[in-house]
N, CA, C and O atoms as a MOPAC input file, in Angstrom:
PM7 MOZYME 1SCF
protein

 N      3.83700 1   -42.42600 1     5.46800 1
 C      3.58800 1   -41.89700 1     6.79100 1
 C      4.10300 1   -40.46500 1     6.84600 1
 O      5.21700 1   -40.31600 1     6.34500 1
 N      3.47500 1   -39.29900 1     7.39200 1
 C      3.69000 1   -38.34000 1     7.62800 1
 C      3.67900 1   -37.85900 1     9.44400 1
 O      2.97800 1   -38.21100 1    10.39300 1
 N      4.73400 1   -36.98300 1     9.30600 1
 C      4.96900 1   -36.39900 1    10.70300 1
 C      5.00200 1   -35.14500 1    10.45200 1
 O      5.06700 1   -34.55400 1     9.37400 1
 N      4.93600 1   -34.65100 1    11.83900 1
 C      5.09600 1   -33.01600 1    11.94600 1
 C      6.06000 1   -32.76600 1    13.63000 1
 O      5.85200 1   -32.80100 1    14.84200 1
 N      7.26100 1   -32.49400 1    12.56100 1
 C      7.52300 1   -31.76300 1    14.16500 1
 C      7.59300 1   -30.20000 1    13.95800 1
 O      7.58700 1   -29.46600 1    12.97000 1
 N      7.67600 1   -29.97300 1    15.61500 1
 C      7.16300 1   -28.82600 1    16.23800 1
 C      8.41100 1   -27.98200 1    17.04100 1
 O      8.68600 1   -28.27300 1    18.20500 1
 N      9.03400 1   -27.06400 1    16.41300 1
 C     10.03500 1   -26.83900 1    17.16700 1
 C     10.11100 1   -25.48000 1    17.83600 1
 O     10.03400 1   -24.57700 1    17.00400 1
 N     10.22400 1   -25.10700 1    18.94900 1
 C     10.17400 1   -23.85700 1    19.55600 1
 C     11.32500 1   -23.33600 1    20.43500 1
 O     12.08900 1   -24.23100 1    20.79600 1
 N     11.59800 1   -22.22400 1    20.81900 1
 C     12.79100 1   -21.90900 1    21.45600 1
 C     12.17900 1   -22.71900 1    22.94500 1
 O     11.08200 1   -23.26000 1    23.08700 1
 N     13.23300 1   -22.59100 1    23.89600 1
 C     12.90100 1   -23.03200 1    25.01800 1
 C     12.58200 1   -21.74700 1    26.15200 1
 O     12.87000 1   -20.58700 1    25.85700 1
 N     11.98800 1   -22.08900 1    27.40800 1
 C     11.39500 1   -20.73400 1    28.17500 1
 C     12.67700 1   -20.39900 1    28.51800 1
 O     13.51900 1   -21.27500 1    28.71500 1
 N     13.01500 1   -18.77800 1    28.64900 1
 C     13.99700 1   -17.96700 1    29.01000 1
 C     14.63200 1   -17.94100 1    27.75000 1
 O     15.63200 1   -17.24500 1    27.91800 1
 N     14.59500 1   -18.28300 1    26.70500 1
 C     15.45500 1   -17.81000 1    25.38400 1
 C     14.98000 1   -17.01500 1    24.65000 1
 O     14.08200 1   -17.30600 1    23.86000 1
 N     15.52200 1   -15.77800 1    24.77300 1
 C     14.86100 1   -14.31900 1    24.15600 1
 C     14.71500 1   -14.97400 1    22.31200 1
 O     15.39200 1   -15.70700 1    21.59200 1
 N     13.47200 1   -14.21700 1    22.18400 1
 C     13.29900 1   -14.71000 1    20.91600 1
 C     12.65500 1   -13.44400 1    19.92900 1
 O     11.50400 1   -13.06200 1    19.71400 1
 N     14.01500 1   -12.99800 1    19.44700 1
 C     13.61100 1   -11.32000 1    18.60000 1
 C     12.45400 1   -11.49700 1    17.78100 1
 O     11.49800 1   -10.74100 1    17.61200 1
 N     12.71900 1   -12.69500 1    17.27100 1
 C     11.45100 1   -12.87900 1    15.79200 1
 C     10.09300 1   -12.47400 1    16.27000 1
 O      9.35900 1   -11.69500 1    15.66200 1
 N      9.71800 1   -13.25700 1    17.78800 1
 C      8.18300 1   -12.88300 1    18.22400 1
 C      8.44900 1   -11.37200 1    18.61600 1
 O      7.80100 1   -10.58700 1    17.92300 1
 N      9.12900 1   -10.88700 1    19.42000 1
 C      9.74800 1    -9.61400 1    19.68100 1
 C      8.92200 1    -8.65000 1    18.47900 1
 O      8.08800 1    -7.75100 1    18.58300 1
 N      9.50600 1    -9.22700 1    17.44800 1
 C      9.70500 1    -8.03300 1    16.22900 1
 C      7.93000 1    -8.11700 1    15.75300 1
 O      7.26600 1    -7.08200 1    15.70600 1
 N      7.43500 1    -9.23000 1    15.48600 1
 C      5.98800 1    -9.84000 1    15.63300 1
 C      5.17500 1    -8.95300 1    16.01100 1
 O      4.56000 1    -8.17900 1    15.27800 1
 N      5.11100 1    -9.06300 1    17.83600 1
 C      4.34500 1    -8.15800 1    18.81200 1
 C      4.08900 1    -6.88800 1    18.17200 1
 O      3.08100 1    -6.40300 1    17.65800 1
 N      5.42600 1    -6.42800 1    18.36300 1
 C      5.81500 1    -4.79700 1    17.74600 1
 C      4.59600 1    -4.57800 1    16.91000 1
 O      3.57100 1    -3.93700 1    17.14100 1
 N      5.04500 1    -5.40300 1    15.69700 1
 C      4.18100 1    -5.00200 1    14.48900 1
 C      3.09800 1    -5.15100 1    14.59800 1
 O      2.48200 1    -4.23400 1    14.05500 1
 N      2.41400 1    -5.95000 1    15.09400 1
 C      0.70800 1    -6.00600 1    15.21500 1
 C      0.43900 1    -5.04600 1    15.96900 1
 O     -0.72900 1    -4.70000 1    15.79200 1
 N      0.91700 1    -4.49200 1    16.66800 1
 C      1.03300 1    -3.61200 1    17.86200 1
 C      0.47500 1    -2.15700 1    16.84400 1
 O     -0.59800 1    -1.57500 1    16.68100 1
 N      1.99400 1    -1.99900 1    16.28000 1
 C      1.63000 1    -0.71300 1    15.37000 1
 C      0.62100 1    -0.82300 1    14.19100 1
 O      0.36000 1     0.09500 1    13.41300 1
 N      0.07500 1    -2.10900 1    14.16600 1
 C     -1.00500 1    -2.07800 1    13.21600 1
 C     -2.55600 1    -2.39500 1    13.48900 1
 O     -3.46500 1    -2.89100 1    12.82300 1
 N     -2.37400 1    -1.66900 1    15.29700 1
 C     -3.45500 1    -1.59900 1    15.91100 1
 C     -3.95400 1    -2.83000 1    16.11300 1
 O     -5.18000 1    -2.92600 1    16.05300 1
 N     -3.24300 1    -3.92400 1    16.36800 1
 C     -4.06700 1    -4.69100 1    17.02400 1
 C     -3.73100 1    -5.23300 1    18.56400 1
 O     -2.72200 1    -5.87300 1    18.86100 1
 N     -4.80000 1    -4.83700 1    19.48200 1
 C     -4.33900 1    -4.46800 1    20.72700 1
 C     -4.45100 1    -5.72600 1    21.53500 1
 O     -5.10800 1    -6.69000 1    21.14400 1
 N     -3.60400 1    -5.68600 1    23.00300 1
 C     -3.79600 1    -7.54400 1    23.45600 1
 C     -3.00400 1    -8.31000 1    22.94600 1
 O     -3.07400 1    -9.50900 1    23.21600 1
 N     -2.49400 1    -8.04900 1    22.48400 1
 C     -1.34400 1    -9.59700 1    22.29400 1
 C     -0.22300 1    -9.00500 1    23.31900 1
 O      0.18900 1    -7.85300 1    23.17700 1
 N      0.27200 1    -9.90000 1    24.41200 1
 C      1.19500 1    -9.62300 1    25.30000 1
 C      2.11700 1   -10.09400 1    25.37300 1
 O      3.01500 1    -9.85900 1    26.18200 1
 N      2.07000 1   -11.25300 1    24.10800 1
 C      3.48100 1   -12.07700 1    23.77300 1
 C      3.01900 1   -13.04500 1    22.74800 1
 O      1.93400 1   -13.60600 1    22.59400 1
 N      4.45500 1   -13.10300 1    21.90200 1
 C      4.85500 1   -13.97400 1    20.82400 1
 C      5.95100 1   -14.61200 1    21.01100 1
 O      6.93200 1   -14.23100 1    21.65100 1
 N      5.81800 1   -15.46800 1    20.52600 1
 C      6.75300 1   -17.00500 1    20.76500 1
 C      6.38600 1   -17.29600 1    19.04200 1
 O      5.27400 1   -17.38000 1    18.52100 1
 N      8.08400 1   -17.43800 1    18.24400 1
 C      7.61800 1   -17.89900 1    17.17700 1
 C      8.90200 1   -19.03500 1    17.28600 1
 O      9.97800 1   -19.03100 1    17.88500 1
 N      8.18900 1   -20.02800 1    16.36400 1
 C      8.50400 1   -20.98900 1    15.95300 1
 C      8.62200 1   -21.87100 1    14.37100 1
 O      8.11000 1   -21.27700 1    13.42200 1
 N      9.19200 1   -23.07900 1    14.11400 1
 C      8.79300 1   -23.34000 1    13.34500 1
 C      7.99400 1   -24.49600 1    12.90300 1
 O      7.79600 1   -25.23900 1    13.86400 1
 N      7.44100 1   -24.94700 1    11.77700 1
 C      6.69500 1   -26.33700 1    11.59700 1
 C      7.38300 1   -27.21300 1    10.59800 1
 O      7.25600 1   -26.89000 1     9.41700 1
 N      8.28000 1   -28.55300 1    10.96800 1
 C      8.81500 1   -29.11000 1    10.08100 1
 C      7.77800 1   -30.61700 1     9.50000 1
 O      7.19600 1   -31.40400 1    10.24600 1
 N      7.80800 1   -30.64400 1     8.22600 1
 C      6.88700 1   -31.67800 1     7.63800 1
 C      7.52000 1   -33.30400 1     7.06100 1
 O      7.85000 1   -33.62600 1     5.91900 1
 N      7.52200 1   -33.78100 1     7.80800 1
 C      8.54600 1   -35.23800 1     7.17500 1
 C      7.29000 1   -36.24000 1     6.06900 1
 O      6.12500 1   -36.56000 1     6.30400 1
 N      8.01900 1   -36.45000 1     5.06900 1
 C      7.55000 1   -37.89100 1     4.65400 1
 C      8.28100 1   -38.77000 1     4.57100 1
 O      9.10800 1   -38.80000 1     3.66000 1
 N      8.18900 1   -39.75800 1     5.51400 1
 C      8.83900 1   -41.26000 1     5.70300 1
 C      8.21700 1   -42.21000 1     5.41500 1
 O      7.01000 1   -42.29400 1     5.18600 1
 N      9.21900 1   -43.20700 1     5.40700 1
 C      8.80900 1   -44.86300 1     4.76400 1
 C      7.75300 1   -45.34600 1     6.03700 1
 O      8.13300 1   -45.22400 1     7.20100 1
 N      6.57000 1   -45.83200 1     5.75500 1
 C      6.05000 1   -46.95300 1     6.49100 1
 C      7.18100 1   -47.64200 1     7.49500 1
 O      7.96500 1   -48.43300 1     6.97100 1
 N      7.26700 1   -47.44200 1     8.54900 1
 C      7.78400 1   -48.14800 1     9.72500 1
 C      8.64400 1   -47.27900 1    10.87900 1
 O      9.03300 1   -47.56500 1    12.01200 1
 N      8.77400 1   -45.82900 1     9.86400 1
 C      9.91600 1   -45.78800 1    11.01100 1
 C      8.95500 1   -45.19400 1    12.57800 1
 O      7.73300 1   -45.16600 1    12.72500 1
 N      9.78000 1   -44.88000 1    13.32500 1
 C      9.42500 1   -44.91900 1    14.71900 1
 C      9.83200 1   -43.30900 1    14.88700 1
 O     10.57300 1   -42.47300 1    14.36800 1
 N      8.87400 1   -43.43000 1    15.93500 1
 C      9.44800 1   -42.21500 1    16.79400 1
 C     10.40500 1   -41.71600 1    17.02900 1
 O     10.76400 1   -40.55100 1    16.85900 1
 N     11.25800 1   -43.18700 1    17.74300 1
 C     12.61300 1   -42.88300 1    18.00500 1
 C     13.38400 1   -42.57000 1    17.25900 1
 O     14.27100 1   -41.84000 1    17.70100 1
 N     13.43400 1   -42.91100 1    15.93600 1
 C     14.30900 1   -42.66800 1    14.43600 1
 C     13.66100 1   -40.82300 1    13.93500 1
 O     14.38800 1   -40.10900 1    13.24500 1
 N     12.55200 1   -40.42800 1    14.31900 1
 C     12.12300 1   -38.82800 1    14.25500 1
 C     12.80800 1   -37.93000 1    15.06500 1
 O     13.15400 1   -36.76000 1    14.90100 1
 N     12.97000 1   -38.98600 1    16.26900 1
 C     13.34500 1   -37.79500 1    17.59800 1
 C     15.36900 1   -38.02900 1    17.42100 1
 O     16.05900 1   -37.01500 1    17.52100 1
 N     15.87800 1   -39.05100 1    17.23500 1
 C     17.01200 1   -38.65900 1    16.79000 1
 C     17.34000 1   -38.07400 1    15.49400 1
 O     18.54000 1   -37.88100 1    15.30000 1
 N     16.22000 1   -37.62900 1    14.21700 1
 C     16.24200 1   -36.67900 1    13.35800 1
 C     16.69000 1   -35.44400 1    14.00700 1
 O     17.64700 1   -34.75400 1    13.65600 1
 N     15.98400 1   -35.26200 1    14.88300 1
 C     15.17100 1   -33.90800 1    15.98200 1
 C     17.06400 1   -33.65000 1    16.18700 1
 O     17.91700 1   -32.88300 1    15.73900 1
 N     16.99000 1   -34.92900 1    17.23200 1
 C     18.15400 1   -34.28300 1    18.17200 1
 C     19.71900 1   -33.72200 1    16.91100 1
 O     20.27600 1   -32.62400 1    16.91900 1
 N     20.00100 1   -34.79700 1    16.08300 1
 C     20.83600 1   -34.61600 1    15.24900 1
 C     21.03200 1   -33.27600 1    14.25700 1
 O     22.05100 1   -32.73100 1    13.83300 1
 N     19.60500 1   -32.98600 1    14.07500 1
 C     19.71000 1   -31.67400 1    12.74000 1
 C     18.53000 1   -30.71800 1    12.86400 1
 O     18.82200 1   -29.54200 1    12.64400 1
 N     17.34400 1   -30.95700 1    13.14900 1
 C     15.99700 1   -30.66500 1    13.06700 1
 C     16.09700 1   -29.12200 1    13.96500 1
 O     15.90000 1   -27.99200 1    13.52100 1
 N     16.54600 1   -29.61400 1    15.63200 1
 C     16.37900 1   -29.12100 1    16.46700 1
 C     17.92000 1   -29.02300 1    16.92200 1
 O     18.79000 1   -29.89100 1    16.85100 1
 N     18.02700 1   -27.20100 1    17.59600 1
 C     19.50000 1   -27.13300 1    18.40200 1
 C     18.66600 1   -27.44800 1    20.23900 1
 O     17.92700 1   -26.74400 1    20.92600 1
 N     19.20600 1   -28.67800 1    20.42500 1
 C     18.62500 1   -28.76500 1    21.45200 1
 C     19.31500 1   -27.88900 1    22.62100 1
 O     18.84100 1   -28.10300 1    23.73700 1
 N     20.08600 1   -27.18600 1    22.56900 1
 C     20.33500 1   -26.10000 1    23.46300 1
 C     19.48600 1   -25.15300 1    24.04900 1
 O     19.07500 1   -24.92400 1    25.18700 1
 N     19.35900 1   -24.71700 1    23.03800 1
 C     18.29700 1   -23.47100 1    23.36000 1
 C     16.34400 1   -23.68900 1    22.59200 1
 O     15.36800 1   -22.93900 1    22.61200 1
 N     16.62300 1   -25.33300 1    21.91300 1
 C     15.10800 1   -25.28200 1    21.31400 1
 C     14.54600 1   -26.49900 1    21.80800 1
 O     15.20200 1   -27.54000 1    21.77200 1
 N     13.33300 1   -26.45100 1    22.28800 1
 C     12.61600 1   -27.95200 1    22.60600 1
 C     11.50600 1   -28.50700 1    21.18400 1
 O     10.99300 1   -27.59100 1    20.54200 1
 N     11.23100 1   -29.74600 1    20.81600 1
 C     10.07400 1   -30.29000 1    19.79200 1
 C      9.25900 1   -31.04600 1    20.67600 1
 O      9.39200 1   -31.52100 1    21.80400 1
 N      8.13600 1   -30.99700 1    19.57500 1
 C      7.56400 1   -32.11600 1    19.67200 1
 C      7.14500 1   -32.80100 1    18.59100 1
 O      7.15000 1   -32.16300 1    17.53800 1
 N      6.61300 1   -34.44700 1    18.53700 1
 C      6.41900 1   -34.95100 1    17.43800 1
 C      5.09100 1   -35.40100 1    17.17700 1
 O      4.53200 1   -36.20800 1    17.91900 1
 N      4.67300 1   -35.02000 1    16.37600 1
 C      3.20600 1   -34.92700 1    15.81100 1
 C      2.64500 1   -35.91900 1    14.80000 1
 O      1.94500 1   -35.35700 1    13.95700 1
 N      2.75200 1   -37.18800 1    14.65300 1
 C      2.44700 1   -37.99900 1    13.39500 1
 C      0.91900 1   -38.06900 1    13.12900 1
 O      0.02600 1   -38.34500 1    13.93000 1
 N      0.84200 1   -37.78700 1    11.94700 1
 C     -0.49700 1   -37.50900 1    10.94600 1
 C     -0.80000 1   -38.71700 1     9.92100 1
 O     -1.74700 1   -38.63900 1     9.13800 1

């Protein structure tokens, strides 16, 4: 079984990486983008059975700082 979680800062948490992003497409002429939000994509392979709930306390434990980042869980 494969999953995908999805992890992103949460709204109001300045996020330089898209910041720095914008910029650059910016100076490399490409016009219209008015915001970046970057994130990342984590890829699990697990045993046949586990659950959601055993992903999302992955999430909460290590995956994700749930402070300042929200997921979601994506199984494929």
């Amino acid at each position: 079984m494969k999953a995908r979680v999805h992890v992103m800062l949460k709204n109001g948490v300045l996020d330089p990486q898209g910041a720095a992003v914008k910029h650059a497409l910016g100076a490399m002429g490409f016009e219209g983008v008015n915001g970046v939000r970057q994130g990342k994509v984590i890829e699990l392979e697990l045993a046949d059975g586990t659950t959601e709930a055993q992903i999302g306390e992955m999430c909460e434990k290590l995956l994700a700082n749930t402070v300042i980042e929200s997921y979601t869980i994506e199984t494929v």
